[in-house]
N, C-alpha and C positions, 0 to 999 in steps of 0.2 A: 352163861347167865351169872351173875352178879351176887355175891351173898350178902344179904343186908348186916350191918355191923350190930352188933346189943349196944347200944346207945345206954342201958340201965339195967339191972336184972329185977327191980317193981314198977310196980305201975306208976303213970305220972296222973292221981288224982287234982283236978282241978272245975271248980266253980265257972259254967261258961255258958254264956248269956247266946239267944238265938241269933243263925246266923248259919254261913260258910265258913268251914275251917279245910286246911289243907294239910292232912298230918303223913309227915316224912317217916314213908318206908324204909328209906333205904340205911336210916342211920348214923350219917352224914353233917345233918342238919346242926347248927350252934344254937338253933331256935328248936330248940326240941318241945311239947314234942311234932313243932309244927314245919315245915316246907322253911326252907332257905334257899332253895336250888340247888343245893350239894349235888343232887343228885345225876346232874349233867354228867355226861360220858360213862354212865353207867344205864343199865336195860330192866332198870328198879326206878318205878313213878310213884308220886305220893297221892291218897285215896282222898278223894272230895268226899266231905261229911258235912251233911245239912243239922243242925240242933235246931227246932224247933219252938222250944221252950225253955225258959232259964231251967238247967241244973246241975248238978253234978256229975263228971264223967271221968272214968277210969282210963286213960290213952292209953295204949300198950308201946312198953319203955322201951322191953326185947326184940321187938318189931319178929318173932315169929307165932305171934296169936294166930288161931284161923278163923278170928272174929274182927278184923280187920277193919277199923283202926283199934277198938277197944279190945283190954286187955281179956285172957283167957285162961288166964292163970300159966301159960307154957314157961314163964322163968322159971318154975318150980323145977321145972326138966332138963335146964340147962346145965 
C-alpha cells in the first residue's frame, strides 16, 4: 500500500462554487488540492466530492484527515 505524501501541514481554505471536485489523496498532485493523475501506479485514488452550494471549504492539505477530503485538524499530529 502506498503512503500518501503531506502535500502541506494546513489546510488549503478555498471559496468553491457548486459542482464536482476531485480532490488528490495521494499527494502527488501539482494542482493541489485537486486530481492531476499523479496518482497513477500508485493503490491511493482521489475522493469525488459533490458541493452543492457556493461556500467555503477547508480541503485537507496532509491528506491524513479521516474526514476525507476535508480537513480534521490531523496536521496538528504530524
Amino acid at each position: 500500500m502506498s503512503d500518501p505524501i503531506i502535500s502541506q501541514k494546513t489546510p488549503i481554505v478555498q471559496k468553491m462554487e457548486p459542482g464536482a471536485y476531485w480532490w488528490c489523496a495521494c499527494g502527488r498532485s501539482a494542482a493541489q488540492p485537486f486530481c492531476d493523475g499523479s496518482h497513477k501506479g500508485t493503490d491511493i485514488t482521489p475522493v469525488k466530492t459533490d458541493i452543492d452550494v457556493a461556500k467555503t471549504v477547508a480541503w485537507c492539505g496532509c491528506k491524513h484527515t479521516k474526514t476525507k477530503p476535508f480537513c480534521d485538524g490531523s496536521h496538528a499530529r504530524l
